[in-house]
C-alpha positions as CSV (number, residue, x, y, z in Angstrom):
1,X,-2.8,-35.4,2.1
2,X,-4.9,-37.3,4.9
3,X,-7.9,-36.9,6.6
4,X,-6.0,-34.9,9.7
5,X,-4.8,-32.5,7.0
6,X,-8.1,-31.5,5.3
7,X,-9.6,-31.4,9.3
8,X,-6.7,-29.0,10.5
9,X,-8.0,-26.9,7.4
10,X,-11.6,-27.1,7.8
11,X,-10.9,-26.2,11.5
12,X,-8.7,-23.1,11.3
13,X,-11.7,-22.0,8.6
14,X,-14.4,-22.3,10.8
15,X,-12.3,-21.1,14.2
16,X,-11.5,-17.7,11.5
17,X,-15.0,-17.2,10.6
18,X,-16.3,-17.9,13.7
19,X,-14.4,-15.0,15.1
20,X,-14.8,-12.4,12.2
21,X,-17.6,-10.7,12.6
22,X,-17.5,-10.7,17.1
23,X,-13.8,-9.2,16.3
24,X,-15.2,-7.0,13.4
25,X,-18.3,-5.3,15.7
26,X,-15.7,-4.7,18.7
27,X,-13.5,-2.9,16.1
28,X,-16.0,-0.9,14.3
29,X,-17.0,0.5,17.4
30,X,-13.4,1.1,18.7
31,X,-12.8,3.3,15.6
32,X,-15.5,4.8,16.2
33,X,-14.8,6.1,19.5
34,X,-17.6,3.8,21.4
35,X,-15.1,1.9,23.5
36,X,-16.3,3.6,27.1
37,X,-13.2,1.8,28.7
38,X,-10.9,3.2,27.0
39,X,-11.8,7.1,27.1
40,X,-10.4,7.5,30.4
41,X,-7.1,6.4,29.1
42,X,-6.7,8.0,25.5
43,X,-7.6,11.7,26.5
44,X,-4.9,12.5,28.8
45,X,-2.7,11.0,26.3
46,X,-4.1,13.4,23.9
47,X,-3.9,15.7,25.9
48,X,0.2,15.7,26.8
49,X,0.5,15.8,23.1
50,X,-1.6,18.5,21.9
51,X,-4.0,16.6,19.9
52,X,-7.6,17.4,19.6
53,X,-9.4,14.2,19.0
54,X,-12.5,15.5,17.1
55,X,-10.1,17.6,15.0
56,X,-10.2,15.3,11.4
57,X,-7.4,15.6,9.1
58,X,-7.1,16.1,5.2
59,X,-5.3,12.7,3.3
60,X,-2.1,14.9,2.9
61,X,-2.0,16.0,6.7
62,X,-2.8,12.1,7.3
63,X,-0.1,11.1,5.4
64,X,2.3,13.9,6.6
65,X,1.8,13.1,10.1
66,X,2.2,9.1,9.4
67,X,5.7,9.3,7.5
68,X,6.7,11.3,10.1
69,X,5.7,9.6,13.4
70,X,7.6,6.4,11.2
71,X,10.6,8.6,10.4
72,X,11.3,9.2,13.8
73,X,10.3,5.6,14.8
74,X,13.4,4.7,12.4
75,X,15.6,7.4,14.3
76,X,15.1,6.2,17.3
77,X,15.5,2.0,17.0
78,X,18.3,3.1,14.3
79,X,20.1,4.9,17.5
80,X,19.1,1.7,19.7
81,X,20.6,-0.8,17.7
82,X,23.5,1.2,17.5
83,X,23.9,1.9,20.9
84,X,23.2,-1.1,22.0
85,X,26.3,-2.4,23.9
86,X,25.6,1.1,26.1
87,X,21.8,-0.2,26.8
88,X,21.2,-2.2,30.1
89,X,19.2,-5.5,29.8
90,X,22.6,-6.7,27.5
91,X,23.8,-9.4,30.0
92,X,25.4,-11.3,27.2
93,X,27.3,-8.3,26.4
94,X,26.2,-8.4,22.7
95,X,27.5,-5.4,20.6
96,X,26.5,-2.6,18.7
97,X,25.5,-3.4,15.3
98,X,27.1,-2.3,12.4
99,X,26.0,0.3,10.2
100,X,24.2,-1.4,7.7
101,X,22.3,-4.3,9.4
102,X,21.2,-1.4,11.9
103,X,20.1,0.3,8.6
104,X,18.6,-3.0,7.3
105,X,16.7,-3.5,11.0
106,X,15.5,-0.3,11.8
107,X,14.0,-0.1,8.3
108,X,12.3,-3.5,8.6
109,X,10.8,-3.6,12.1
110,X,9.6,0.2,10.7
111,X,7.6,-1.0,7.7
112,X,6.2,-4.2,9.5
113,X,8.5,-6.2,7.4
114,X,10.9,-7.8,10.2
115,X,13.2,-9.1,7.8
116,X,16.1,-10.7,10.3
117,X,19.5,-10.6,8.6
118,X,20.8,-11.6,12.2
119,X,20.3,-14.3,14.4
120,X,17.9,-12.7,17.1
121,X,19.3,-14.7,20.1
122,X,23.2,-13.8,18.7
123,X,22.8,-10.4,18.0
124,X,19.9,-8.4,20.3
125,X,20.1,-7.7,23.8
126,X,17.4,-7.9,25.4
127,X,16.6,-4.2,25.2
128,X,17.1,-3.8,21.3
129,X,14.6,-7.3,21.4
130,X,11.8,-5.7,24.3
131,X,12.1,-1.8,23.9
132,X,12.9,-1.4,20.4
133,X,11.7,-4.0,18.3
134,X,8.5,-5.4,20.2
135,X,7.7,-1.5,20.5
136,X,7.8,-1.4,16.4
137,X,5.9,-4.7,16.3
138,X,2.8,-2.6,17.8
139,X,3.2,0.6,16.1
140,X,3.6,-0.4,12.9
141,X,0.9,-2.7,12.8
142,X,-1.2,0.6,14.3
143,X,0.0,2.2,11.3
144,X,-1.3,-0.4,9.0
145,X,-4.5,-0.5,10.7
146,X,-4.7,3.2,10.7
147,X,-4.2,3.4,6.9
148,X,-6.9,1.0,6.0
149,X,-9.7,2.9,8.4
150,X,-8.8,5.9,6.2
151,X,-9.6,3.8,3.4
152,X,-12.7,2.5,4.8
153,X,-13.6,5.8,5.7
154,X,-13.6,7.3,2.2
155,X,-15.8,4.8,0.8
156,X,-18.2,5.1,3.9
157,X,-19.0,8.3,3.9
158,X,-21.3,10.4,1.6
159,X,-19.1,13.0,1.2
160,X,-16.2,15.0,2.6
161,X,-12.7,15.9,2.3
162,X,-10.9,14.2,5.5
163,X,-10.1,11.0,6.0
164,X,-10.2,10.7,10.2
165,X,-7.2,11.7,12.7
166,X,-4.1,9.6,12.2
167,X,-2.8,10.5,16.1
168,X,-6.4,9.1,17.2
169,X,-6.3,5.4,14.9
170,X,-2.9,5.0,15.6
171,X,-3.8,5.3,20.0
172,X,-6.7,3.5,19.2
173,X,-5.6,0.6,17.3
174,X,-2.4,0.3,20.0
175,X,-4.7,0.6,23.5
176,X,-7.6,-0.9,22.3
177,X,-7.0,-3.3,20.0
178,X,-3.2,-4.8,20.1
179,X,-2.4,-4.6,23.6
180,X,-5.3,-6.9,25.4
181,X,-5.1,-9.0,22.3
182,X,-1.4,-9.6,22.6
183,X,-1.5,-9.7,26.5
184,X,-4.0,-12.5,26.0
185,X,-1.9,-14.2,23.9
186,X,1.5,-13.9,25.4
187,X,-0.1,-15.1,28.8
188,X,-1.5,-18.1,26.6
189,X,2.2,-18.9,25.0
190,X,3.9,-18.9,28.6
191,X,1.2,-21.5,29.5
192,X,1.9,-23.4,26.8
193,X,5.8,-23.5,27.7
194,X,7.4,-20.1,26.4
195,X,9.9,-18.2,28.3
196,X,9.3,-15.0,29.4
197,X,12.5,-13.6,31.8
198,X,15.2,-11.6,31.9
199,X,18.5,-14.1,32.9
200,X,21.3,-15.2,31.4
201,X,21.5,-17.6,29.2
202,X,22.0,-20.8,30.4
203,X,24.6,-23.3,30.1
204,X,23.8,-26.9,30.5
205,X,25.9,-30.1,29.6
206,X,25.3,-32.2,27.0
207,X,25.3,-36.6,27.3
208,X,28.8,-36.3,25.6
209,X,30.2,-33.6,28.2
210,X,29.7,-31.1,25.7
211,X,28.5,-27.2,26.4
212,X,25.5,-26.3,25.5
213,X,24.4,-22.3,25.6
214,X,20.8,-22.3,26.1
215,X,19.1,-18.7,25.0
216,X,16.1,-17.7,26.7
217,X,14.7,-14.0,27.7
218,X,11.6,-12.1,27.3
219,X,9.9,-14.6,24.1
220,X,6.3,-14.4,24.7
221,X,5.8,-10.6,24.8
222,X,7.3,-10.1,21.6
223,X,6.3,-13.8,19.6
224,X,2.3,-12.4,20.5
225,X,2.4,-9.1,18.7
226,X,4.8,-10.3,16.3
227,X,2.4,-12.7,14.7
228,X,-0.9,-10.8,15.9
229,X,0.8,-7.6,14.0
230,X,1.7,-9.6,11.2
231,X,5.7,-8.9,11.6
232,X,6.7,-12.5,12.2
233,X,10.2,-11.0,13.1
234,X,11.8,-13.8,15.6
235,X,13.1,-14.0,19.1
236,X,15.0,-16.6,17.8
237,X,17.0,-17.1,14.5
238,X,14.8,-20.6,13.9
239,X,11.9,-18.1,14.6
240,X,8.5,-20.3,14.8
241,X,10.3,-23.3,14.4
242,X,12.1,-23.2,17.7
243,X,10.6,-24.6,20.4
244,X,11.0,-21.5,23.0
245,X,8.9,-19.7,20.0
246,X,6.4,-22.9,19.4
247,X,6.3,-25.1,21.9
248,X,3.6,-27.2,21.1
249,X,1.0,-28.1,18.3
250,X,-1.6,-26.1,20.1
251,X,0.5,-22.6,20.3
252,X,1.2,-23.2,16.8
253,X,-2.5,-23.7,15.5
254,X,-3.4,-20.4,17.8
255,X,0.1,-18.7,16.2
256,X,-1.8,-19.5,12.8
257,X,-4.7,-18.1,14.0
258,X,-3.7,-14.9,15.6
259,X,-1.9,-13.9,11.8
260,X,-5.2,-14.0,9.9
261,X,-7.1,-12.8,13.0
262,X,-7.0,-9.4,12.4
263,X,-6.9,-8.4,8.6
264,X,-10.0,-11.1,8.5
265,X,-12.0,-8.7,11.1
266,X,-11.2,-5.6,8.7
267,X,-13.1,-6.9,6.1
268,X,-16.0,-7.4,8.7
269,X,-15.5,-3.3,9.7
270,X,-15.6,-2.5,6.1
271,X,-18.9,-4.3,5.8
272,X,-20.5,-2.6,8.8
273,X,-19.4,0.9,8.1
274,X,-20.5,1.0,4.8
275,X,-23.6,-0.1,5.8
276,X,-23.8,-3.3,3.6
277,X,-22.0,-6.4,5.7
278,X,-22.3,-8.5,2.4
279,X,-19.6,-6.4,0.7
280,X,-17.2,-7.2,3.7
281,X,-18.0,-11.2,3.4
282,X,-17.2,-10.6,-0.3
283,X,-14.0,-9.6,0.0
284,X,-13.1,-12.2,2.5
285,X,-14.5,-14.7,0.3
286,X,-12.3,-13.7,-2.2
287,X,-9.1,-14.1,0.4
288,X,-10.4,-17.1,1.3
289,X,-10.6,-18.9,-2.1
290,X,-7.5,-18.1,-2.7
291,X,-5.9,-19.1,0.5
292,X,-7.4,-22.6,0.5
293,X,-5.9,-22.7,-3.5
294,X,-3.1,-22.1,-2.2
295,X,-2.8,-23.9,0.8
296,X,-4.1,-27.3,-1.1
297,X,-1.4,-26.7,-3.6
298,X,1.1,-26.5,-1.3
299,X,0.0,-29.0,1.4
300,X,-0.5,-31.6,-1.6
301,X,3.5,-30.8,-2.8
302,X,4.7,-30.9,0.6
303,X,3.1,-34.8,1.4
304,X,4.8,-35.7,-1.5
305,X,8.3,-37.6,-1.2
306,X,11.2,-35.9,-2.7
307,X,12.2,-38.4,-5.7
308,X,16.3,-37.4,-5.5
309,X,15.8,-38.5,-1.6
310,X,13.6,-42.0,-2.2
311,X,16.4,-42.4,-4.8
312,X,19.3,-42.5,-1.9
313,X,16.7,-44.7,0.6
314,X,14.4,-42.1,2.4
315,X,10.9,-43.5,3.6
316,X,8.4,-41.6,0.6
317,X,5.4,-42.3,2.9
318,X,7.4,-39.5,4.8
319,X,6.7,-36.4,2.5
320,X,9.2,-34.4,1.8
321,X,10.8,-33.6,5.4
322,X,13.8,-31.9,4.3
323,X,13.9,-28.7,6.4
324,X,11.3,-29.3,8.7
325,X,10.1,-30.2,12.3
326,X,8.6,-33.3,12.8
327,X,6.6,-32.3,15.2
328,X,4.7,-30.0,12.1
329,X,4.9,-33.2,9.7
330,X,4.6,-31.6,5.9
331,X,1.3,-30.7,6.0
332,X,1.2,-28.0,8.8
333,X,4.5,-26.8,7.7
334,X,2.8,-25.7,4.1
335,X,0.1,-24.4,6.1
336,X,1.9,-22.2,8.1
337,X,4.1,-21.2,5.2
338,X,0.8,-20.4,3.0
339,X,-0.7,-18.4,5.9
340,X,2.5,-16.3,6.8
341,X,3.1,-15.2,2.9
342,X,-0.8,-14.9,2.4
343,X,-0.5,-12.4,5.2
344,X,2.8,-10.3,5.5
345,X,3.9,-11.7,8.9
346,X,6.7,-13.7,7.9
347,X,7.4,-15.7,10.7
348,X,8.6,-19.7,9.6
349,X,7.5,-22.9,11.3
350,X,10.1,-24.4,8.2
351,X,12.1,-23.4,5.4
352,X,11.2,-22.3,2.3
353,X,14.4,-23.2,0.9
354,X,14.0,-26.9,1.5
355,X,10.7,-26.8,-0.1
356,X,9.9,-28.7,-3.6
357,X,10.0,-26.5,-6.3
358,X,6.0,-26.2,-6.4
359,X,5.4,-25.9,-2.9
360,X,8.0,-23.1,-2.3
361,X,6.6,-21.5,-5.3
362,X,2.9,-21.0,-3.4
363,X,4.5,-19.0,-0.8
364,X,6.4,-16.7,-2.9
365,X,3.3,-16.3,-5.4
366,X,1.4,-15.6,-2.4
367,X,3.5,-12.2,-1.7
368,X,3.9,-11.4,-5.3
369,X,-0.3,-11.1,-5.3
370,X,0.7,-7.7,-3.3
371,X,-0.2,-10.0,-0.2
372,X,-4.0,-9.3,-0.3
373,X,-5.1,-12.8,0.7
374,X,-5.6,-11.4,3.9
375,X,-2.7,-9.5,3.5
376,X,-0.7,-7.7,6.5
377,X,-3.0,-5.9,9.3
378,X,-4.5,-2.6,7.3
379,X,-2.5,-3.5,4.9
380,X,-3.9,-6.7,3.2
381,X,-7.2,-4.7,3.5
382,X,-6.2,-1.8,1.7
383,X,-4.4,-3.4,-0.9
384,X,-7.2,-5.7,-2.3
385,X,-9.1,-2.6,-2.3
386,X,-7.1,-1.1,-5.1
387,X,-7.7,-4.6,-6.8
388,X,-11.2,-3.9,-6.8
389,X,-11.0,-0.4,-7.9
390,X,-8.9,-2.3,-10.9
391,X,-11.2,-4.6,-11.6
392,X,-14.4,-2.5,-11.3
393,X,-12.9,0.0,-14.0
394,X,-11.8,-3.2,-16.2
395,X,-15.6,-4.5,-16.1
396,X,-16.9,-1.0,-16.6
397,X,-14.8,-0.2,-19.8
398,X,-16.4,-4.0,-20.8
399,X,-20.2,-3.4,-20.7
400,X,-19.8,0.0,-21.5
401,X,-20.8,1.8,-18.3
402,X,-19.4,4.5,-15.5
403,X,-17.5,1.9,-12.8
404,X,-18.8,2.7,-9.6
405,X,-18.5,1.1,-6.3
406,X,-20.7,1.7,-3.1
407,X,-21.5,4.9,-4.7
408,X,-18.6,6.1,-5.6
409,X,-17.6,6.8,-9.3
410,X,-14.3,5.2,-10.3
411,X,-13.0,7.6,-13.0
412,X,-9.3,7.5,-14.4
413,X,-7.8,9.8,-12.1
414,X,-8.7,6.7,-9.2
415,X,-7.7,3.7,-11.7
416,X,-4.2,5.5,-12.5
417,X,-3.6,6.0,-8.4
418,X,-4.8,2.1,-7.8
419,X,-2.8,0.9,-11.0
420,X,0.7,3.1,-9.7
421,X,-0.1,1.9,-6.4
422,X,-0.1,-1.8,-7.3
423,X,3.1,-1.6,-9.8
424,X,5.2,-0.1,-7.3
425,X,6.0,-3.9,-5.6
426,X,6.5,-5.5,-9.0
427,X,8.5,-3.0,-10.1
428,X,11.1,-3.0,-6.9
429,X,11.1,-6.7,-6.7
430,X,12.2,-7.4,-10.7
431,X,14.8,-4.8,-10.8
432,X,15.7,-5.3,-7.6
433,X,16.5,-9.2,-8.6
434,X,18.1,-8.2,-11.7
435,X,20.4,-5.9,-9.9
436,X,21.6,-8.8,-7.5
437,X,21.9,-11.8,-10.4
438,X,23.9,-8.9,-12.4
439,X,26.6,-7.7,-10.0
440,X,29.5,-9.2,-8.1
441,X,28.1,-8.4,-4.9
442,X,25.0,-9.5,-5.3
443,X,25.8,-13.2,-7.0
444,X,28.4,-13.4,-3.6
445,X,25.3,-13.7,-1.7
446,X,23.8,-16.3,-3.1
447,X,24.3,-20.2,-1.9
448,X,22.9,-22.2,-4.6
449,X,23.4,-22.0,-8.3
450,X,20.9,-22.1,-11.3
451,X,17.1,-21.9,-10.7
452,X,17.1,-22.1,-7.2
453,X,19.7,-19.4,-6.7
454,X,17.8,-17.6,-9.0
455,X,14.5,-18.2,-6.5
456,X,17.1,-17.3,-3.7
457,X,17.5,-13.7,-5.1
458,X,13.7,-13.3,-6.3
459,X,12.3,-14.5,-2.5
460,X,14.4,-12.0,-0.8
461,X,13.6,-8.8,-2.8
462,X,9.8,-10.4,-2.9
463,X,9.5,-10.4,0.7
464,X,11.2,-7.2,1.3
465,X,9.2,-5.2,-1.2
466,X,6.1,-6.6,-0.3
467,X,6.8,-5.9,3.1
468,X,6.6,-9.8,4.2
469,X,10.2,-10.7,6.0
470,X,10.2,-14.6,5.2
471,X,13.3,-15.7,4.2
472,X,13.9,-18.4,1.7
473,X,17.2,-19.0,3.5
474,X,20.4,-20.1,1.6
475,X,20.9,-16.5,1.2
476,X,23.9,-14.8,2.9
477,X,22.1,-11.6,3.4
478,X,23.8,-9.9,5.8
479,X,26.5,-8.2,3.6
480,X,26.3,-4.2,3.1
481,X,24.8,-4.9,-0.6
482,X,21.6,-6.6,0.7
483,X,21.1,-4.7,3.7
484,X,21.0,-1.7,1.9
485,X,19.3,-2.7,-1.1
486,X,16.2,-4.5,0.5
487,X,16.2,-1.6,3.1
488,X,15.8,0.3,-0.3
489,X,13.1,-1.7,-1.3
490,X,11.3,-2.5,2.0
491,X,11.1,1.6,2.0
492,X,9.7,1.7,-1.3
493,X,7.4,-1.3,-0.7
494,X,5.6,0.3,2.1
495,X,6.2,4.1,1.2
496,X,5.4,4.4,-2.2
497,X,2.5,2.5,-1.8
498,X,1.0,4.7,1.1
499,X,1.3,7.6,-0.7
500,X,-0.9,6.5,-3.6
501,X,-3.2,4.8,-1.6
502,X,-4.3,7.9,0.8
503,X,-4.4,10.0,-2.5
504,X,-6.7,7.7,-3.8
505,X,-8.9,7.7,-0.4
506,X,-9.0,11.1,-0.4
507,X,-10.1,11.9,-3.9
508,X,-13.0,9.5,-3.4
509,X,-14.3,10.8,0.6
510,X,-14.6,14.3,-1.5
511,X,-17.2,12.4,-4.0
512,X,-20.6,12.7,-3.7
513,X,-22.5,8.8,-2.9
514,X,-24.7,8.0,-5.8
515,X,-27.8,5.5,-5.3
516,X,-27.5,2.2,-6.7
517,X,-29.4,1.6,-10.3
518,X,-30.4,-1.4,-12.2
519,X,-27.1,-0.6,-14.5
520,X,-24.7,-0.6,-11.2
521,X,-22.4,-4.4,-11.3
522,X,-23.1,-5.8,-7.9
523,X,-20.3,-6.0,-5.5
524,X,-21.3,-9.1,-3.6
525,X,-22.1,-12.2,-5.2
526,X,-19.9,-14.9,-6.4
527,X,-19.6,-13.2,-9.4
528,X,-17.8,-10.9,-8.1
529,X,-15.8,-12.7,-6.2
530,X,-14.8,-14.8,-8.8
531,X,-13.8,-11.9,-11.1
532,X,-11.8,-10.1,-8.1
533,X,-9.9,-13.3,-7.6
534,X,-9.4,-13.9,-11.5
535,X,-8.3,-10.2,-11.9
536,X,-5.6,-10.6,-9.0
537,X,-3.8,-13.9,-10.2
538,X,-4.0,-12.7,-13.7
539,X,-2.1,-9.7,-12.8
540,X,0.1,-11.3,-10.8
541,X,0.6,-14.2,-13.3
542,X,1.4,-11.9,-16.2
543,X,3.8,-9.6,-14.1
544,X,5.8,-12.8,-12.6
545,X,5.3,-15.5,-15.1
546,X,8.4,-14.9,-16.7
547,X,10.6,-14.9,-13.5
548,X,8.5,-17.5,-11.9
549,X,9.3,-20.1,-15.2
550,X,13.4,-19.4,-15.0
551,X,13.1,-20.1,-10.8
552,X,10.6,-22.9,-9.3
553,X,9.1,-24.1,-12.2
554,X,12.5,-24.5,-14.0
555,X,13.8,-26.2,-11.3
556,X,10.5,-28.3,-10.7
557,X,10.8,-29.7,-14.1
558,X,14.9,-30.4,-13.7
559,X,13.8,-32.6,-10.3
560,X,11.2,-34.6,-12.4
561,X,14.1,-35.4,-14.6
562,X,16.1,-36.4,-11.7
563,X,18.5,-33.4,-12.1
564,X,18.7,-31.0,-9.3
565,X,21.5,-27.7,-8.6
């Protein structure tokens, strides 16, 4: 790694925490209804639906009312997609899709996963691309968002048995928060060189006299949300690393930012409306140690030269450049891989694949965490609080005391709702793997053989269950047997876990806040962090170890002894 490398770090650090706590007051009041531009615009949307903004709901009506605005979410861009050669804005005259990958879609744009088994610029009109996906991109971001106010709510408040109105977080986080953001944005991207049109695709001759089909359309509107929302789902089947989707180094650094940009600002909301800001810097603290682990782990892998390609003549001064731009160069290919699995957005400036063993392995450790280091909008936020609820009852059943935090007793009926909640990923992602290295149609899939098509398998089901949508490529996914079983498991990935989770909120807003004593374990020193980090790798460590050693570090080993599958 060279001096650039470790200043391209230092500067997307500062640039985040520069912007945390200006995004994090803005938001804080926008949840709390303080926003005075916005009124005028919400209330007679309220109003055509029937919803009485002051009217708070109990964590089952808040859950109720999510799965079903998402059920009918699916409904509807399950009918588009299937439908689509019907649709105007199709003038490539692309057709419907089949069954399953419309199954597959509709299901991954739904949970914020955007897992592509389709070649966006082959497959999607630009109606399926515009009013059906880009539409998802913003809701289900909103719904992520909405989730983790709940959250924040329950530990905010003294006492009470509702967690906020699902119908106002979800307007609010889509009016006031995603749209200007992501209009910002997209009118940055087309200055920087992305299209944004509705013609034709073009066809151009090559130097040889060869054809050339050039795909273009509306890019920028959806490549702004989808990496703002943390869906990463791409335009284009090279997703970030096309250039139409990142033209230059500049709209990839700002891509890079935009992913962290908002589940970085939670932690700043949680901090104000609990009424203790260190609390919120704790917990990013915690992301951010882990991130830059990460990051130098996988940045130092990356610069390294592949030995099985200096063997056959390649430069090793190079890195290893197998599957990547060179505009990126190794270093900012890692980082953008480490920040898109840290969060669940997804979207690839290189592949994973293509990777050394080591460095490939960051990424898919990264989502196997549960995706808490920063983790998806609302969601990141939400799941590294049920780490801490974990690791608060751990320390309490150490030293002997009641685990408390902010006020609020942690008794077993919270650690068994944090502890299902957290298993549920692990749980889908193992047996999903060991369903697909186990039967015929599942083993048809896979490209490679030995560890790496064992990582092939593990990636896919990792990054569906955990709601991420990075591929590791190499796998032929688009086959009824995986669409249907990661649809299956981005369901239960984002589902399972909501259920839990808004259980868990709710039981704690009904608990009366206790003062702080001398025996209470502070929340926000390094301590802390460093035992909320420890707790999180540990569990993810133990749970994957075994998986982990047959897949990268297998294969890691095999290249150092010059063999390779």
């Amino acid at each position: 790694m060279t001096q650039n490398d470790y200043f391209q770090l230092a500067l997307y650090l500062a640039l985040l925490l520069a912007l945390t706590p200006l995004l994090g007051r803005y938001m804080t009041r926008l949840f709390r209804g303080e926003i005075g531009w916005l009124k005028p615009v919400e209330r007679p949307l309220y109003a055509l639906a029937g919803i009485d903004e002051r009217r708070e709901q109990h964590w089952s009506a808040y859950c109720i009312a999510l799965l079903l605005f998402n059920f009918l979410g699916y409904a509807v861009l399950f009918a588009v997609l299937r439908l689509q050669h019907l649709l105007p804005l199709n003038p490539q005259d692309l057709p419907a899709l089949s069954p399953d990958l419309a199954f597959n879609t509709a299901v991954s744009f739904v949970t914020n996963t955007n897992w592509q088994s389709y070649g966006g610029e082959s497959t999607m009109s630009y109606f399926s691309q515009m009013l059906a996906l880009t539409v998802q991109n913003f809701v289900s971001a909103a719904t992520g968002l909405a989730i983790a106010l709940a959250v924040i709510r329950a530990f905010a408040r003294k006492s009470g048995r509702s967690l906020g109105n699902f119908w106002t977080d979800l307007t609010r986080a889509t009016l006031g928060l995603l749209l200007p953001i992501a209009l910002l944005a997209a009118l940055f991207l087309i200055w920087q060189g992305m299209p944004q049109n509705f013609a034709p695709y073009t066809v151009a001759k090559t130097l040889e006299g060869a054809e050339q089909v050039i795909a273009q359309g509306p890019v920028a509107s959806q490549v702004a949300i989808k990496m703002l929302g943390t869906n990463g789902g791409g335009f284009f089947n090279a997703n970030a690393a096309h250039p139409f989707e990142n033209p230059t180094a500049l709209s990839n650094f700002v891509q890079m930012l935009l992913i962290f940009l908002l589940g970085a600002g939670l932690t700043n909301v949680f901090g104000r409306m609990v009424g203790d800001q260190r609390q919120g810097w704790a917990i990013l603290a915690t992301m951010l140690l882990l991130f830059v682990l990460g990051t130098l782990a996988a940045g130092y892998a990356e610069t390294q030269a592949n030995p099985l390609l200096s063997a056959l003549g390649a430069d090793p001064a190079l890195g290893n450049m197998e599957g990547k731009e060179v505009r990126f160069g190794g270093f900012t290919s890692a980082l953008f891989a480490v920040i898109t699995t840290a969060a669940s957005c997804g979207a690839v400036n290189a592949m994973h694949s293509s990777f050394l063993p080591l460095g490939g392995l960051v990424p898919m450790l990264n989502i196997m965490l549960g995706e808490v280091i920063v983790g998806g909008v609302g969601a990141g936020f939400y799941g590294i609080l049920l780490f801490i609820v974990a690791t608060l009852f751990i320390a309490g059943l150490m030293v002997g005391r009641s685990p408390e935090y902010l006020g609020k007793k942690i008794e077993a009926r919270e650690a068994k709702l944090a502890v299902l909640a957290i298993l549920i990923s692990p749980i889908v992602i193992l047996l999903g793997t060991a369903i697909a290295l186990t039967t015929e149609a599942g083993l048809a899939g896979l490209m490679s053989v030995g560890p790496h098509g064992l990582s092939e398998a593990l990636y896919a089901f990792t990054s569906a269950a955990g709601n991420n949508g990075s591929a590791f490529a190499g796998l032929s996914a688009n086959t009824p047997f995986y669409n249907t079983a990661l649809g299956i498991a981005m369901l239960l990935g984002r589902f399972a876990m909501i259920v839990p989770v808004l259980a868990l909120a709710g039981g704690l807003a009904a608990k009366p806040s206790i003062p702080a004593s001398s025996g209470s374990f502070p929340t926000h020193g390094p301590l802390f962090v460093l035992l909320l980090a420890g707790t999180i790798l540990i569990v993810g460590g133990l749970t994957f170890f075994p998986a982990l050693a047959l897949g990268p570090i297998a294969e890691h080993l095999l290249l150092a002894a010059g063999q390779v599958f």
